[in-house]
C-alpha positions in Angstrom: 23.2 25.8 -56.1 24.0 22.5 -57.3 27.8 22.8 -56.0 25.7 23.7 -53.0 23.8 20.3 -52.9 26.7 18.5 -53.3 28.6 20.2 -51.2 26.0 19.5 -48.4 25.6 15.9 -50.1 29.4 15.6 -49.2 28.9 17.0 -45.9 26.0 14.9 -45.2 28.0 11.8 -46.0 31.1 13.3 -44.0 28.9 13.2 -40.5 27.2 9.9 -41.7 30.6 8.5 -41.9 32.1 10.2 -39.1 29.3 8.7 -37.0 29.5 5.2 -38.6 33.3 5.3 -37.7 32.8 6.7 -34.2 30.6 3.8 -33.5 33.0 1.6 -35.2 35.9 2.8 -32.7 33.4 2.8 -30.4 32.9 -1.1 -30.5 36.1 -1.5 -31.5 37.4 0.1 -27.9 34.3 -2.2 -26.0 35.6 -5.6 -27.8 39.2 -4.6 -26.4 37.9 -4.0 -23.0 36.2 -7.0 -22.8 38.9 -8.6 -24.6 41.0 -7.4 -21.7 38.4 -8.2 -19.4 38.3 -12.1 -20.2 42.2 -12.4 -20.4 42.4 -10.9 -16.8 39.5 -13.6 -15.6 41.2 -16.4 -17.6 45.1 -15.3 -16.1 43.0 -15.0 -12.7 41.0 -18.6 -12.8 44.4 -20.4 -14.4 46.6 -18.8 -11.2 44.0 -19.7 -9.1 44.4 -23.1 -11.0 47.6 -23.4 -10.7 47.5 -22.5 -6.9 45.2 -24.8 -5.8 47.2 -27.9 -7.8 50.7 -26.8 -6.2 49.0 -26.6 -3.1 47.3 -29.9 -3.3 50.9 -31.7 -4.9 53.0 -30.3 -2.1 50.7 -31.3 0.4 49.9 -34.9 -1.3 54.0 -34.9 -1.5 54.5 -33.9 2.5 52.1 -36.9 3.2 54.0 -39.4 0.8 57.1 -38.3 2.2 55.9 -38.8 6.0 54.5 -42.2 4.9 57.8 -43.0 3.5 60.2 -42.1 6.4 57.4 -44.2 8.7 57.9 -47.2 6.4 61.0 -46.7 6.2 61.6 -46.1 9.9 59.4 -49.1 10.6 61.7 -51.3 8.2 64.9 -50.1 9.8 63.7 -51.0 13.4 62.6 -54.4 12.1 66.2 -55.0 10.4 68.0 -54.2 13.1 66.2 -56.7 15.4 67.4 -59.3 13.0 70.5 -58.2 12.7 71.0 -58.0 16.7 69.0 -61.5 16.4 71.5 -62.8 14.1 74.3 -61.3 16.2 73.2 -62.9 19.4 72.7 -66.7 17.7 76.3 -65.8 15.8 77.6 -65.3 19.5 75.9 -68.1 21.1 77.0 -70.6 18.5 80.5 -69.2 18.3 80.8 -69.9 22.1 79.6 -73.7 22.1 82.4 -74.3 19.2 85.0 -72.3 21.5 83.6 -74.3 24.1 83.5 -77.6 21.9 87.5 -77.0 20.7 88.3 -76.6 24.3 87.3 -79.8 25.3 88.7 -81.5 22.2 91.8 -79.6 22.7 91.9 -80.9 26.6 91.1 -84.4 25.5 93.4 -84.6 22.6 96.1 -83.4 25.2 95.6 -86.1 27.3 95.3 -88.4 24.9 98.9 -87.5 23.8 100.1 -87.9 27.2 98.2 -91.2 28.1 100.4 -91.9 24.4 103.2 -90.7 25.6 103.6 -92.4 28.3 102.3 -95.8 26.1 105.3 -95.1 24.5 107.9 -94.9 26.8 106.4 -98.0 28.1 106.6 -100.0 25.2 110.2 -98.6 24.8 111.5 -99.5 28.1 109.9 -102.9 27.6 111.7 -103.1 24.5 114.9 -101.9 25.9 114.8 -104.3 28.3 113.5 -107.3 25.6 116.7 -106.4 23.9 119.4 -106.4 26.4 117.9 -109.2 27.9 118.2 -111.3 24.3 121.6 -109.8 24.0 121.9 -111.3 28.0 120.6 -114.7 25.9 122.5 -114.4 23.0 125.9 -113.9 25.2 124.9 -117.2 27.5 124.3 -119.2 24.4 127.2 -118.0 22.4 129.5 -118.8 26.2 128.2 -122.6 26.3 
């Protein structure tokens, strides 16, 4: 009788323990499910996150880069009228000196010729100075 009681003793503390286990494995598999349950709502809220931010960057970016090119655009247009500026004033001064030369040229040209002919003056008045002290020169050398 008394392997009897302690056979049922043993059986008694087989189902206690079966039953504290079971309820072990029980909250063992509900902490896993949850577990499971919070890392799907984190990955969920952090893709959702992440989403959101790449949205936000690209359009923030698109709107920076449209800003840019309009700047830029803007700066372009603005360097080109000074360049075309520069380009007409360039012309305009490069045809007054053309213009300038021109005249200097013509005036120096007839400068030379009003010198020219200066000189051929003074040489036939010295050509004729000379032969007519050689003329001299012969009278006085005859008397």
């Amino acid at each position: 009788a008394e392997v009897r009681g302690v056979d049922a003793s043993v059986k008694a503390l087989d189902a206690a323990e079966q039953q504290h286990f079971a309820g072990l494995v029980a909250a063992l598999d509900a902490a896993a499910a949850a577990q499971e349950r919070d890392r799907t709502s984190v990955q969920s809220r952090l893709s959702s996150a992440v989403s959101d931010l790449y949205h936000t960057l690209s359009t923030n970016l698109a709107a920076d880069k449209a800003d840019i090119r309009g700047k830029l655009g803007v700066a372009t247009g603005a360097l080109h009228a000074k360049i075309a500026g520069v380009n007409e004033t360039d012309s305009a001064r490069t045809g007054a000196l053309t213009d300038k030369i021109a005249v200097l040229l013509a005036s120096q040209s007839e400068n030379n010729a009003q010198q020219e002919a200066e000189i051929g003056r003074l040489r036939a008045e010295f050509e004729s100075d000379k032969s007519e002290a050689g003329r001299r020169l012969s009278l006085a050398d005859g008397r």
